[in-house]
FIPAVO-405558 format. One record per residue (C-alpha): x, z, y. Coordinates in steps of 0.001 Angstrom, whole numbers, padded with zeros to 6 digits, always signed. Layout:
BEGIN
XZY;...
***
This chain:
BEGIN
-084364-018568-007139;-084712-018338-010978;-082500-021566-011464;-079842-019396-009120;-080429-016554-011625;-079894-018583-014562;-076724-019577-013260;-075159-016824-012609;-076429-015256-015834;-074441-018113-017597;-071186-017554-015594;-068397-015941-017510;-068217-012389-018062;-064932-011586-016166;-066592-013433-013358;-069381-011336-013593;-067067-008672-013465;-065070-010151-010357;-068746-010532-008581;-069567-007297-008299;-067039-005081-007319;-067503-007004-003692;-070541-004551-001369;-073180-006469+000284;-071544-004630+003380;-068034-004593+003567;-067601-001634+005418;-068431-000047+002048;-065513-000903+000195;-064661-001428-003001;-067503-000732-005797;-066221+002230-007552;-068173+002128-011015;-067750-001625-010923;-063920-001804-010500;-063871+000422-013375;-065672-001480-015826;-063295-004691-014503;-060626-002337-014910;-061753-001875-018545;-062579-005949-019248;-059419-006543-018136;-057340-003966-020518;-059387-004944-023737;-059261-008557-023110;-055753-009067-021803;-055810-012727-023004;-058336-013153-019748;-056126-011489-017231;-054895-014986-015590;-057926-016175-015576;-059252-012672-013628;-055602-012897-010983;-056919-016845-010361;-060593-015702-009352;-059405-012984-007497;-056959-015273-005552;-059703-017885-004668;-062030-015351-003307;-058966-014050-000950;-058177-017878+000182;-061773-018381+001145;-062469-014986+002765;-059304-015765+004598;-060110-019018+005397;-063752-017902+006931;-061943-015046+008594;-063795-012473+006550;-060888-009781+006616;-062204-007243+005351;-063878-008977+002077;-060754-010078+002165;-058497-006829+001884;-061312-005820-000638;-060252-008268-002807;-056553-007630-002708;-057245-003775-003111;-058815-004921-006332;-055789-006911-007220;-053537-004087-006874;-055854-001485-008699;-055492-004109-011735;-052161-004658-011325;-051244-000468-011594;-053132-000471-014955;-051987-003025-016508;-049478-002853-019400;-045947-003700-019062;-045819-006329-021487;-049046-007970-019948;-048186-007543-016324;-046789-011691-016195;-049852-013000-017174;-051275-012575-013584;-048240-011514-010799;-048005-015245-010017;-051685-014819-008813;-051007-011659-007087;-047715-013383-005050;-049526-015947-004182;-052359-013660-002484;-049707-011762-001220;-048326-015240+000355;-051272-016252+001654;-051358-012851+003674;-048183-013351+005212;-048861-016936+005709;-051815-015824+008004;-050953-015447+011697;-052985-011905+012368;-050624-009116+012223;-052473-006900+010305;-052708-009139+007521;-048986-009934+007245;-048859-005619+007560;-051075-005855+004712;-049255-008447+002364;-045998-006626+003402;-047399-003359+001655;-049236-005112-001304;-045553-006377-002167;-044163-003078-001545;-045910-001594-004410;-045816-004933-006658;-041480-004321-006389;-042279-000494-007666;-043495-001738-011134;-040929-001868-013807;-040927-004902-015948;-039556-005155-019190;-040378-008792-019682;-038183-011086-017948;-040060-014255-015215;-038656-017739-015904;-041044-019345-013215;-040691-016600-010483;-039715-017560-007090;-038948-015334-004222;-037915-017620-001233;-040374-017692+000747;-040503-014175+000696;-037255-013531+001827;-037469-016261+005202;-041156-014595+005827;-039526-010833+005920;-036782-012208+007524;-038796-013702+010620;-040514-010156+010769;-037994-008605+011411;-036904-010191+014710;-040610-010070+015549;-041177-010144+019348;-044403-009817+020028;-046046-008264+023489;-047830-005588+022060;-045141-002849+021432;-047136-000957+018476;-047894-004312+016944;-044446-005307+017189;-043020-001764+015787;-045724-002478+012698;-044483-005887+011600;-040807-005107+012195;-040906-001972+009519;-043335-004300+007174;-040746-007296+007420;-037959-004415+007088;-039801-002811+003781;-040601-006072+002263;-036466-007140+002212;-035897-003644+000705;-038749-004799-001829;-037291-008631-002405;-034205-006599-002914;-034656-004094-004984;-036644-006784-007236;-034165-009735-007235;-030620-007677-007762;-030690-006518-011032;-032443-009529-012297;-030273-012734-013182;-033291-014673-013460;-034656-014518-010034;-033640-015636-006965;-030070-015211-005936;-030221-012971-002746;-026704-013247-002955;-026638-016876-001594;-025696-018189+001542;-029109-019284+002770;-030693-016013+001617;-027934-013373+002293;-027267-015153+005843;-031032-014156+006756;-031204-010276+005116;-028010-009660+007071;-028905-011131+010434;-032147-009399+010333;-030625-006238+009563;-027443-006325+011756;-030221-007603+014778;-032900-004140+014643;-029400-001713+013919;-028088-003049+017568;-031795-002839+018913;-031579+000956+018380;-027838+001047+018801;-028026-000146+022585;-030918+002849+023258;-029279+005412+021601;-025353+005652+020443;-025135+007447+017158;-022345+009154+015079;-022153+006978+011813;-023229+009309+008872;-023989+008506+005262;-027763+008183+005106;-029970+008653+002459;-030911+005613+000847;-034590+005604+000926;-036370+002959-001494;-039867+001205+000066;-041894+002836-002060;-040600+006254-001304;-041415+005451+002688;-044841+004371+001637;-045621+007343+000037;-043840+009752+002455;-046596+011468+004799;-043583+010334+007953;-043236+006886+006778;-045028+004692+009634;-042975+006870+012165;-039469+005436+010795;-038113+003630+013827;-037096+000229+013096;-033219+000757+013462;-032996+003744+010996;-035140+001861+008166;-032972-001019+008743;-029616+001127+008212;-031308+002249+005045;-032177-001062+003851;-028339-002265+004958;-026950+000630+002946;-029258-000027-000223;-028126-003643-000440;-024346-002236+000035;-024319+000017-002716;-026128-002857-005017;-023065-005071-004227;-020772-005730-006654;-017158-006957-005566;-017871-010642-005869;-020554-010202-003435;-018512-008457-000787;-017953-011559+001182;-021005-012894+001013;-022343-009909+002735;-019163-009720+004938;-019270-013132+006843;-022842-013236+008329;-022242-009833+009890;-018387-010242+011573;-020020-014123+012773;-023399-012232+014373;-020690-009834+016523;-018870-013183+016968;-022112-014637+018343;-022790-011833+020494;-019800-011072+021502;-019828-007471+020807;-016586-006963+019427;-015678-005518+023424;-016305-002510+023438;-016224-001754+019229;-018337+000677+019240;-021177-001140+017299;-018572-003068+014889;-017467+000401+014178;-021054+001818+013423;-021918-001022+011255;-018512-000747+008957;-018926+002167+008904;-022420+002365+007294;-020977-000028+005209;-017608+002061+004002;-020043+004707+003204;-022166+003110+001415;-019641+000289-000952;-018659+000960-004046;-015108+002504-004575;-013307-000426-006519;-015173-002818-003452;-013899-000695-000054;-010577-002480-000034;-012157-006533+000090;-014093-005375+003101;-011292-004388+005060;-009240-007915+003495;-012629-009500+005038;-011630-007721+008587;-007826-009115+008240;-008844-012662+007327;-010811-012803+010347;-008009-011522+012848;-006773-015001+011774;-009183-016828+013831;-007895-015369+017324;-004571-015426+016271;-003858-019236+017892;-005781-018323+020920;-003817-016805+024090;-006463-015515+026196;-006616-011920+027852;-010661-012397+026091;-009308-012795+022837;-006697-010343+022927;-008743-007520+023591;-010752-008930+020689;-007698-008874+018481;-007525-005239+019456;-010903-004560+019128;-010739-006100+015270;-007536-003949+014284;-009466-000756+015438;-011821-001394+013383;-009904-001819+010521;-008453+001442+011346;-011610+003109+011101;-012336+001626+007558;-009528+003483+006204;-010750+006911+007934;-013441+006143+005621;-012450+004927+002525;-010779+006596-000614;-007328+006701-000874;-007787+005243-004609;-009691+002032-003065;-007198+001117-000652;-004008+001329-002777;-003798-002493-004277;-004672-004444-000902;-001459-002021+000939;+001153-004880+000787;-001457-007338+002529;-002282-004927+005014;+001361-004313+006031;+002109-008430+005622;-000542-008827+007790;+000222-006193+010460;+003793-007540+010476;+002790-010857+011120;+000565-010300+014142;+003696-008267+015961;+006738-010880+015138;+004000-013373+016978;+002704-011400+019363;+006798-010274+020483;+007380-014551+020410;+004218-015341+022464;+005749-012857+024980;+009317-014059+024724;+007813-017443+025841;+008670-018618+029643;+006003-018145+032075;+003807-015764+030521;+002142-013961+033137;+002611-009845+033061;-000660-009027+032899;-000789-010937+029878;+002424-009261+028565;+000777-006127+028939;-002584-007169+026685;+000183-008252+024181;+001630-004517+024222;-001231-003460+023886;-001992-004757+020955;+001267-004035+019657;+000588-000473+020541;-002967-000551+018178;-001291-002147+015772;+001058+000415+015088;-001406+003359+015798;-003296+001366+012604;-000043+001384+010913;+000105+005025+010795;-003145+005678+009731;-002709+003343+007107;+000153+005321+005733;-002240+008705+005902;-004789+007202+003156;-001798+006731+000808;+000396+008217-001607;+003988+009393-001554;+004995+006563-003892;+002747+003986-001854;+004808+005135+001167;+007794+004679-000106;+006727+001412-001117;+005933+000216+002134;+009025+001161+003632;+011140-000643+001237;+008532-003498+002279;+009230-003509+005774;+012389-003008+005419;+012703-005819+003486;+011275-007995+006670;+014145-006970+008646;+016164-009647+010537;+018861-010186+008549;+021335-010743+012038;+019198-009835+015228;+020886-011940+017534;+018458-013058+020246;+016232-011196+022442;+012840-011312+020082;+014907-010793+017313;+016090-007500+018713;+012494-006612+019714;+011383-007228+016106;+014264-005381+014622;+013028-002111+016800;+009431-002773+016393;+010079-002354+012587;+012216+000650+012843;+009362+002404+014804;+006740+001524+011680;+009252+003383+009321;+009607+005997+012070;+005814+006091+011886;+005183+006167+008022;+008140+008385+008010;+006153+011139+009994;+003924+011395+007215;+006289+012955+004552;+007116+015774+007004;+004372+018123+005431;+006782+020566+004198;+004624+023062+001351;+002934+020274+000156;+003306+021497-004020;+002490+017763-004203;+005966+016803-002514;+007873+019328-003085;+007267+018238-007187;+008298+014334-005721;+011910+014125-007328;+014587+012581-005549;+015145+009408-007056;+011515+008635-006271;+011456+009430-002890;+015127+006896-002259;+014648+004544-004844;+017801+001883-004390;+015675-000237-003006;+015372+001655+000099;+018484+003745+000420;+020678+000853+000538;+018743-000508+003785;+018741+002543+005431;+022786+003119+004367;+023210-000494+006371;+020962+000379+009023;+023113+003876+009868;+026283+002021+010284;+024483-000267+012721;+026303-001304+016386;+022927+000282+017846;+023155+003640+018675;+019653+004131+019287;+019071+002208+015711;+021579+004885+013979;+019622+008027+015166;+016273+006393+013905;+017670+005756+010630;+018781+009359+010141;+015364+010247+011417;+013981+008509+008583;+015853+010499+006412;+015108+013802+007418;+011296+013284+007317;+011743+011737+003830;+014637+014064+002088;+012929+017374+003903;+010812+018452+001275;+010582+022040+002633;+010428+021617+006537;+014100+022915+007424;+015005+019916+009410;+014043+022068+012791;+015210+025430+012002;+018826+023283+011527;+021096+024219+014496;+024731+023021+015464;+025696+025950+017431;+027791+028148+015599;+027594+032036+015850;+029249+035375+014116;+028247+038010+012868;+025217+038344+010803;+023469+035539+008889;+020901+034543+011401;+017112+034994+009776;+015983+031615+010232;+013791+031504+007069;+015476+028304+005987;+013976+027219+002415;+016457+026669-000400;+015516+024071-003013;+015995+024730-006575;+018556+022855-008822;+016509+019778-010760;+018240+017490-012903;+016762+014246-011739;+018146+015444-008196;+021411+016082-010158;+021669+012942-011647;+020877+010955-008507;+023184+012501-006363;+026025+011600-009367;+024944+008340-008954;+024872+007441-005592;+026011+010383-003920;+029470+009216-002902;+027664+005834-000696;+025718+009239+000625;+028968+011167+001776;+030682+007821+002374;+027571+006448+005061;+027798+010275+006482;+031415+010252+007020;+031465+006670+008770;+028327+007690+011238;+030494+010845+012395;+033365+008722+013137;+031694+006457+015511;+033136+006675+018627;+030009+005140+019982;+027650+008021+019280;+025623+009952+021594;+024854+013512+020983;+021791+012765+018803;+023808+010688+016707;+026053+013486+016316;+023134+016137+016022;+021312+014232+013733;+024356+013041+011037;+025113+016617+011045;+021619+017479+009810;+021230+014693+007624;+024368+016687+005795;+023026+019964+005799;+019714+019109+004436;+021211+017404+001543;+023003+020375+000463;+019715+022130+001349;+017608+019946-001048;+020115+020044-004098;+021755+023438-003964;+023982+022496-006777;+027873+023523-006737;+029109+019920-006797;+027291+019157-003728;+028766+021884-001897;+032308+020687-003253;+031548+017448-001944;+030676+018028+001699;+033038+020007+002002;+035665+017384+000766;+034175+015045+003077;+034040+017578+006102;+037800+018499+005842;+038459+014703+005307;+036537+014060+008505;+039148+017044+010200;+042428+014858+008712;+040880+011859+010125;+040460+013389+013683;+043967+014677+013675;+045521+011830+012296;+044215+009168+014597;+043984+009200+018100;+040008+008689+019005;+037786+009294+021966;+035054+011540+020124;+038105+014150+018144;+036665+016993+019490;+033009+016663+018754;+034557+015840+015166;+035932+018917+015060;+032864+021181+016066;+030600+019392+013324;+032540+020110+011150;+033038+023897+012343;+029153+023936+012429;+029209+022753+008605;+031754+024742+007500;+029986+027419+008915;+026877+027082+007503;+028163+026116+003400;+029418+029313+003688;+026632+031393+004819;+024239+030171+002598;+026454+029714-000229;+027324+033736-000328;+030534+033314+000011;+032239+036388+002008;+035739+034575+001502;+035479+031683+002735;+033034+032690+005864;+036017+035377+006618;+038364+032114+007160;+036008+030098+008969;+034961+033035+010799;+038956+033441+011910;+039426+029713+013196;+036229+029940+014915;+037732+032841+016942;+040894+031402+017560;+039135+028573+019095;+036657+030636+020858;+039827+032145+022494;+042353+029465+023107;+040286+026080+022178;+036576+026312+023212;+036220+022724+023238;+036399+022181+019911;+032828+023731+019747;+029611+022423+019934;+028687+024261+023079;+031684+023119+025088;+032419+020069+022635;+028983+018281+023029;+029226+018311+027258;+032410+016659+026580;+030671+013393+026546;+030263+013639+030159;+032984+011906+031502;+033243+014279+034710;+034124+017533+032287;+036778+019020+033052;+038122+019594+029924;+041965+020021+029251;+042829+020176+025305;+045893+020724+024084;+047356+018399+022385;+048448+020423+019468;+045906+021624+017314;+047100+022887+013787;+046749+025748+014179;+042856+025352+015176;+041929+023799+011998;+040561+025005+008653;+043437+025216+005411;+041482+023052+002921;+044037+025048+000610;+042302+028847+001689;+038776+027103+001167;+039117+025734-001812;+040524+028823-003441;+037554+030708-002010;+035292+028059-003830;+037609+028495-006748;+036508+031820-007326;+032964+031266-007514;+033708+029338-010212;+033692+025834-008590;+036032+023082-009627;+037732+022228-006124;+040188+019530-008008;+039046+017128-005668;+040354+019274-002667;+043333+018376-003414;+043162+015076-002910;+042387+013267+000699;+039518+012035+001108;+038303+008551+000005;+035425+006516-001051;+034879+006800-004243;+032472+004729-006163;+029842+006371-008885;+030044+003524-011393;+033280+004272-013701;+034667+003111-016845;+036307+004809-019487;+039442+003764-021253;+040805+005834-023935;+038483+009020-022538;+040351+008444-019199;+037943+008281-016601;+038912+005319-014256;+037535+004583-010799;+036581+001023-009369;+037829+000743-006136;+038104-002425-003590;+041366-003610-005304;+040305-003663-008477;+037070-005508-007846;+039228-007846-005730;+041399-008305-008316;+038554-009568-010384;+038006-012956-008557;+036874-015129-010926;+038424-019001-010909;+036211-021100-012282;+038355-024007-013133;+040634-022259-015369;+039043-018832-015730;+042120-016181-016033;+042512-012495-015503;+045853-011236-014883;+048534-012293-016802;+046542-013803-019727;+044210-016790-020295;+040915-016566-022169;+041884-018041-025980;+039109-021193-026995;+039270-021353-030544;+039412-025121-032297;+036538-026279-033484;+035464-025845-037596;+034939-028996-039199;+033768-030047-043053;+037323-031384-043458;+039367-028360-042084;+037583-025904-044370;+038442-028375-047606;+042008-027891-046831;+042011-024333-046020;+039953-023238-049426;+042456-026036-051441;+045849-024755-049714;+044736-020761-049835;+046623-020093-046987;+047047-020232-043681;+046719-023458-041752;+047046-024698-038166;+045458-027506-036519;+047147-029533-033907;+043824-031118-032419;+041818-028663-030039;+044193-025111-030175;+044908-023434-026893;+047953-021339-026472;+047154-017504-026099;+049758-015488-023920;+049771-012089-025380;+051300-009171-023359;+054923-009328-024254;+055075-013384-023500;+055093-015111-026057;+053125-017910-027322;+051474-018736-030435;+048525-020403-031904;+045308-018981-033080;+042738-020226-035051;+039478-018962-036221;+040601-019306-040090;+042854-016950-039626;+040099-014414-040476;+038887-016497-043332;+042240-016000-046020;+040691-015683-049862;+044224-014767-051151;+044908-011800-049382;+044472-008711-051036;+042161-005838-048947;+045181-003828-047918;+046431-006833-046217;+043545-007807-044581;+043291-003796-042931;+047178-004212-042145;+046204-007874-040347;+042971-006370-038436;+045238-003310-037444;+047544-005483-036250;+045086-007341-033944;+043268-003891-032699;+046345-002699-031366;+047051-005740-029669;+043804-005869-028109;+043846-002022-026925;+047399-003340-025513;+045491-006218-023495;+042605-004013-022389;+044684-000954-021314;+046241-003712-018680;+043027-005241-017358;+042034-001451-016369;+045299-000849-015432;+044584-002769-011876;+041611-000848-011391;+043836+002201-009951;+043728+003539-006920;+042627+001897-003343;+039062+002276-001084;+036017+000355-001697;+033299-000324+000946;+030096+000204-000028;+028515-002841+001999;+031107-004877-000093;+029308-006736-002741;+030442-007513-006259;+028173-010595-005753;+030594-011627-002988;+033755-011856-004966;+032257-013462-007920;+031305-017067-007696;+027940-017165-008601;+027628-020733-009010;+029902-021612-011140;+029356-018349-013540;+028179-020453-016060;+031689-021860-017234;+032492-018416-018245;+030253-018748-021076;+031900-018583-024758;+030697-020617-027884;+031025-018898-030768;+032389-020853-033754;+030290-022382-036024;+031662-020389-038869;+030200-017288-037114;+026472-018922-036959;+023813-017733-039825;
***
């Protein structure tokens, strides 16, 4: 007994210490007065702290070992007491002992000492530590929370116990290992492939009791739910959506799909993509929770995998397909319109791929309808996406998009899926047109117009409106109402016609803006031109009519300016000549659009003179000639009316010479009245201040022949080329001398020929006066030559789907080039 005491007297002191914070009974606890003077060692000595974290860890192992629990949690109380007080910058010297007691708990198979190691960690991950760990590992950590997680125990209270411990203890590996580049890489596939699994597994546990409304949830930390009074009560599912949502707002946008691919292959696994409901609970906790620059790679995540049921043609896989894109519509309910912006062009690439093959897989023989039918269906989510889509972004993005798919467009639809593609297309822009038609909007109404039909865009839709489809013509000028109609007029625009007093209709006038100005200079005429060819289709329907007419009237409705008004009127009255002049099937409905116009300019334009005019044809024809109204006009189109018109009708139709004096004095410049109407194109050239137009036989005219390039009458003059020897003799003969090696004749205007060589311009002898007479000379001469070239660019109609690309060979545009002479050359 006295050896025993003389051994333990000559033990060291932090043993001595470690000794006797431990009770002869255990169901004492932890010596109070004893911990404290350990507590005390262990501050003033920090040099023996390892050596204290060792001890401690050996008593745990045996107590565990001889299945002396509660010595056992004594010890690791004792280990967390010291761990609390100690400083930051000591704290290493011993948290490899204190892991590896906390690893031995979990390593144990009784469930309350895994609950127990789970909490020890808990509060280990709430210390701050300044000092970075080289030698840290957390793997085994992150499998043993893992396998907690999907605990399955009998016992449901022991189960509920180590499925929250296994749930707080990722939340604790978590919180420790993301913002520390030393540590383990959660972020890695072994790793993230378990957190997400476990996570995704104990959401659906609670999903399939009870369906819930996705929310954003608080993000609550493990050691805030060890502290809260409610903490054990936390069901499983709900601390396992705040765990999911902590490690979603930690992710930065490398680490998207990392955390993306175990998730879409565990509802792959289960096959719980039919019905969505989950799939849409889950990205939704995650859209809530991402960060903004991150949102849009989770949805690119959703797209890429739509690519592995793409090859597979199976009524399972199809309602997967639709299942996916639902999704996907759901994300962008819940992202920010900023996030979504850059990935809008893959979205719409994407969407446009899945319907050209879903219309080919059913254009394929034998496909069975009910098949067919999926396939619709899928079409039909795909374009409800579409239009959602379009919600989440701005008026520029829009417009973007259209000019996108318009730019997918078959270029000839000639076959059957072709056809089916072409209208499938059309109803996208129909759809992403809807969303401009928020008339009040300060937001659009600011949108000028060049913005809203950049070239890009107006030119397709100008194609599209002279299209053999009648059905494709009235969606085109659908498409422009919804886009032009910045102050929601398009349905208080009528074609009936009526006297009297100006009907209250509360019809909003734009103001006059000079970027409207400007664009309608610029490509207004392809506007009136594309207007005036839709109303003389003799294949239109009444909405084709109905619709061109208020394509017109919203135009002058959207730039109020006085040349507009000149302008559709020009092209209304030309529209008049035209139906008198040639013999068509649809004269008559010609004729009451452009009553209905005229009727309208010159309400809304104030003026009394030229409404008194229309006002008198209208009740001549009223009288005598009802059919040329719209009431009576439009029902023509049934071929059992029983219309008889007469066949002379001058004296039914409006003088162009009485309305343009009544636009004359409002102070309107009705010059072009004067003339019938034609196409004229906005790009001009000026000669002398004379403003010349290019028309179709001028541009024709310009035809380039490669081989021998020539315009008109004269050739292009290619100068001889400068040599050492041909400047000696010029500077030693001081005058003028011609070369009979590489000269080309020049045909000047009045015929005849002569020869022309660069040192013509390089004559030392000549006095300055001279030299101004000579280059006088030569300008007059070339104002002679360039008043011919734009002398054939007179008169004549130009199409605006005719190309200057297509009269030019492109190919051989390089021969044109000129080499300036060597003498010209710094």
């Amino acid at each position: 007994m006295h050896c025993n005491w003389c051994c333990v007297r000559c033990r060291p002191r932090y043993q001595r210490h470690v000794d006797s914070i431990f009770p002869r009974d255990p169901k004492q606890g932890l010596v109070r007065g004893e911990m404290q003077k350990l507590t005390y060692y262990a501050l003033t000595n920090q040099r023996k702290l390892d050596r204290i974290g060792n001890y401690l860890a050996d008593y745990l192992k045996h107590y565990v070992d001889h299945r002396r629990f509660e010595y056992a949690a004594i010890a690791m109380k004792a280990m967390e007491q010291l761990l609390q007080a100690c400083r930051q910058s000591s704290i290493n010297l011993f948290v490899e002992s204190f892991l590896r007691m906390v690893q031995k708990l979990l390593e144990c198979p009784e469930a309350s000492l895994q609950i127990m190691g789970s909490k020890s960690f808990i509060q280990f991950a709430n210390i701050q530590e300044d000092t970075p760990s080289y030698h840290r590992r957390y793997d085994f950590f992150v499998s043993k929370f893992s396998s907690m997680c999907w605990s399955s125990v009998p016992n449901d209270t022991t189960n509920r116990g180590l499925r929250q411990a296994g749930l707080r203890g990722l939340q604790g590996v978590i919180h420790k290992t993301v913002s520390d580049d030393l540590q383990v890489n959660i972020w890695e596939e072994m790793h993230i492939q378990k957190i997400i699994r476990a996570l995704i597994f104990n959401i659906h546990e609670g999903f399939t009791r009870t369906v819930k409304s996705p929310s954003r949830i608080r993000s609550m930390s493990p050691w805030d739910s060890e502290n809260s009074d409610t903490a054990g009560d936390i069901d499983p599912d709900t601390l396992a959506q705040n765990v999911l949502q902590d490690l979603v707002s930690r992710a930065t946008y490398g680490h998207i799909k990392s955390l993306m691919e175990p998730l879409l292959r565990y509802l792959d696994n289960k096959q719980i993509w039919v019905p969505n409901k989950f799939a849409i609970y889950c990205l939704s906790l995650i859209m809530h929770s991402i960060q903004m620059q991150s949102a849009s790679l989770v949805i690119s995540q959703l797209l890429a995998h739509l690519e592995n049921y793409k090859d597979k043609d199976t009524f399972k896989d199809t309602k997967v397909r639709c299942s996916i894109v639902e999704v996907v519509t759901a994300c962008f309910s819940a992202t920010a319109v900023d996030s979504i912006g850059p990935i809008m062009l893959e979205v719409f690439d994407s969407y446009l791929r899945y319907l050209k093959l879903s219309i080919e897989t059913c254009s394929k023989p034998d496909v069975p309808d009910d098949f067919i039918e999926e396939e619709q269906a899928f079409q039909s989510v795909l374009l409800q996406s579409v239009g959602h889509f379009a919600e989440c972004l701005q008026t520029y993005q829009r417009i973007e998009i259209c000019t996108f798919i318009l730019g997918k467009l078959p270029s000839k639809a000639e076959t059957s899926k072709d056809i089916q593609y072409e209208t499938t297309l059309l109803e996208c822009l129909t759809i992403i047109s809807k969303t401009f038609n928020i008339g009040g909007d300060d937001k659009v109404l600011g949108i000028a117009l060049p913005t809203l039909f950049p070239l890009a865009l107006i030119g397709p839709l100008h194609r599209l409106s002279l299209s053999d489809s009648a059905s494709t013509r009235a969606i085109v000028q659908q498409i422009f109402h919804r886009i032009l109609d910045r102050r929601n007029n398009q349905d208080k625009i009528v074609t009936t016609v009526s006297l009297g007093e100006l009907p209250e209709e509360n019809i909003f006038v734009g103001p006059q803006k000079q970027q409207d100005m400007l664009f309608l200079r610029r490509n207004g005429p392809e506007i009136y031109y594309h207007l005036y060819q839709g109303l003389l289709n003799e294949a239109n329907t009444l909405d084709n009519y109905t619709l061109t007419y208020r394509t017109a009237v919203l135009w002058l409705l959207e730039v109020p300016a006085d040349e507009v008004l000149v302008e559709l009127v020009h092209m209304v009255i030309g529209l008049q000549d035209e139906a008198c002049s040639v013999v068509r099937g649809n004269i008559y409905i010609i004729h009451a659009v452009v009553a209905s116009f005229l009727m309208f300019a010159s309400r809304y334009s104030r003026n009394d003179a030229m409404l008194q005019h229309v006002e008198t044809v209208i009740r001549k024809r009223q009288n005598d000639a009802p059919y040329l109204l719209p009431t009576t006009a439009f029902s023509y189109l049934d071929k059992d009316s029983e219309v008889q018109p007469e066949k002379d009708l001058s004296r039914f139709m409006f003088d162009a010479t009485v309305i343009a004096e009544c636009l004359d004095q409002q102070g309107l410049n009705t010059e072009r009245l004067s003339e019938p109407y034609q196409f004229k194109n906005s790009c001009e050239v000026f000669v002398d201040g004379a403003t010349m137009p290019r028309t179709p036989e001028s541009v024709r005219s310009l035809r380039l022949s490669m081989v021998n390039p020539t315009f008109s009458e004269f050739s292009v003059a290619q100068y001889e080329e400068i040599t050492f020897d041909s400047l000696k003799l010029a500077l030693q003969s001081q005058k003028h001398t011609t070369t009979n090696t590489t000269n080309t004749t020049t045909t000047p205007v009045n015929g005849t020929v002569g020869s022309t060589s660069p040192k013509d311009l390089l004559l030392p002898g000549d006095s300055f006066e001279e030299s101004v007479a000579r280059s006088a000379q030569k300008t007059s001469h070339m104002r002679a030559l360039r008043q011919q070239i734009f002398g054939s660019f007179r008169g004549g109609d130009i199409s605006p789907t005719e190309s200057l690309h297509s009269l030019i060979d492109i190919e051989n545009l390089n021969n044109l080039s000129v080499e300036l002479p060597d003498m010209y050359v710094y």
